[in-house]
N, C-alpha and C positions, 0 to 999 in steps of 0.2 A: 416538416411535420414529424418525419421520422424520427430525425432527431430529437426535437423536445419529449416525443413517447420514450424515446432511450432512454432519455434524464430523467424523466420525472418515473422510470423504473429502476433507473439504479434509486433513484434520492426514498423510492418508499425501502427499497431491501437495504440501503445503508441505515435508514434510520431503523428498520426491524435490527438489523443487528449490534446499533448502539445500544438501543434498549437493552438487548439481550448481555452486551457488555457492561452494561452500568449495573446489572442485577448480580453478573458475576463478580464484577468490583466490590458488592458491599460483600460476599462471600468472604473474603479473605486473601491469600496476595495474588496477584494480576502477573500474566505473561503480557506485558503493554503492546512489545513486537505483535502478538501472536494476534491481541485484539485489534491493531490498528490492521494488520492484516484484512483482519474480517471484516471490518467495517470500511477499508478502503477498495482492499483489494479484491477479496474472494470472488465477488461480484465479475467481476470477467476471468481469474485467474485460475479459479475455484479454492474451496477450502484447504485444499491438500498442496495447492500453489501448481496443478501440472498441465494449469490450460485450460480449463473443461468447466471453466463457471456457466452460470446462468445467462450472461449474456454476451458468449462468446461466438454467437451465431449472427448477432449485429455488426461485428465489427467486419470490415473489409479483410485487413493484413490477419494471420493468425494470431491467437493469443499463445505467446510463450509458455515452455514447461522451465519455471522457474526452479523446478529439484536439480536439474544438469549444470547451470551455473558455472561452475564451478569446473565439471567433465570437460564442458565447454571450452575451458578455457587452461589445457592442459593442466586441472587437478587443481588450480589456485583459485581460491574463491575471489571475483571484480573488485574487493567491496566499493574500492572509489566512484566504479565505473556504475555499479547499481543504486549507491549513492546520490549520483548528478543525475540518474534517470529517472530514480522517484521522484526527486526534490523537482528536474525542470525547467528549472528557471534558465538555465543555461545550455544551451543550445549542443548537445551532444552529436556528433556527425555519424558517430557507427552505428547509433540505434536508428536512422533512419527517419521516415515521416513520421511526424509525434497524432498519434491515434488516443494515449494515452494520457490521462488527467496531468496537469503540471499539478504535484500536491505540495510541492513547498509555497506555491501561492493559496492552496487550499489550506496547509494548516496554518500556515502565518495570519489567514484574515478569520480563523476558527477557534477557539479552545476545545480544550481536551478535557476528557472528565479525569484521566491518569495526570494531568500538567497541571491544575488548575492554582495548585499549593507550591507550584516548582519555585525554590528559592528565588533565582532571576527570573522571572513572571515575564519576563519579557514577549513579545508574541513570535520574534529572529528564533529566538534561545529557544522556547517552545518550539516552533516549526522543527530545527535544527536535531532535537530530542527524538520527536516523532517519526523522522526519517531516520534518524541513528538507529532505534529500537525495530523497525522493520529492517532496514538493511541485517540487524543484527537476527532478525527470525527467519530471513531469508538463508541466510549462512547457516541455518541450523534445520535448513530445509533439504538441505542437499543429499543427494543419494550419494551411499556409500559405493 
């Protein structure tokens, strides 16, 4: 039962923050990273990426500070390795018990309101996009 109250509170604050991204999309150009963030991530990672979302008290394991990345990993940012951790599909052994959403299956079976025009329309190519653009807002999250 916990669980489904988990979900069905991230799925109301992910759709608050699609709204809030499709309203900033008609504004003018879009950070895509920055919004799929929000609507994917923030939600346990928090806004700033340093751990401290809103439902980072349900989860067992801690939720990571995504700004060190990089510190972490003697100054070089993962990006392969943050890559196959967003996406999921494939079974990463250093990250540990998977806690966290597989989103290459989430965006492959979803559209995007930023993908929707993407030349190869495909849903792989889309998925693929989606994680690119956050690995890419992650690298740009990083403390100096």
């Amino acid at each position: 039962m916990k669980v489904l109250l988990n979900f069905h509170a991230m799925a109301i604050v992910s759709a608050a923050m699609v709204g809030a991204s499709a309203a900033a999309f008609a504004a003018g150009p879009v950070d895509v990273g920055k919004r799929e963030f929000e609507a994917a991530c923030a939600v346990c990672h928090g806004v700033k990426g340093k751990g401290d979302g809103p439902l980072r008290e349900e989860l067992k394991s801690g939720v990571p500070d995504l700004t060190v990345l990089a510190r972490n990993n003697k100054g070089v940012f993962p990006f392969d390795r943050v890559y196959q951790v967003i996406d999921g599909r494939q079974e990463v052994k250093i990250h540990g018990p998977r806690e966290m959403p597989v989103w290459g299956n989430s965006f492959r079976s979803q559209s995007s309101v930023y993908f929707e025009d993407y030349p190869a329309s495909d849903p792989e190519s889309s998925a693929r996009s989606r994680i690119l653009a956050l690995t890419e807002y992650l690298y740009r999250l990083q403390s100096k």
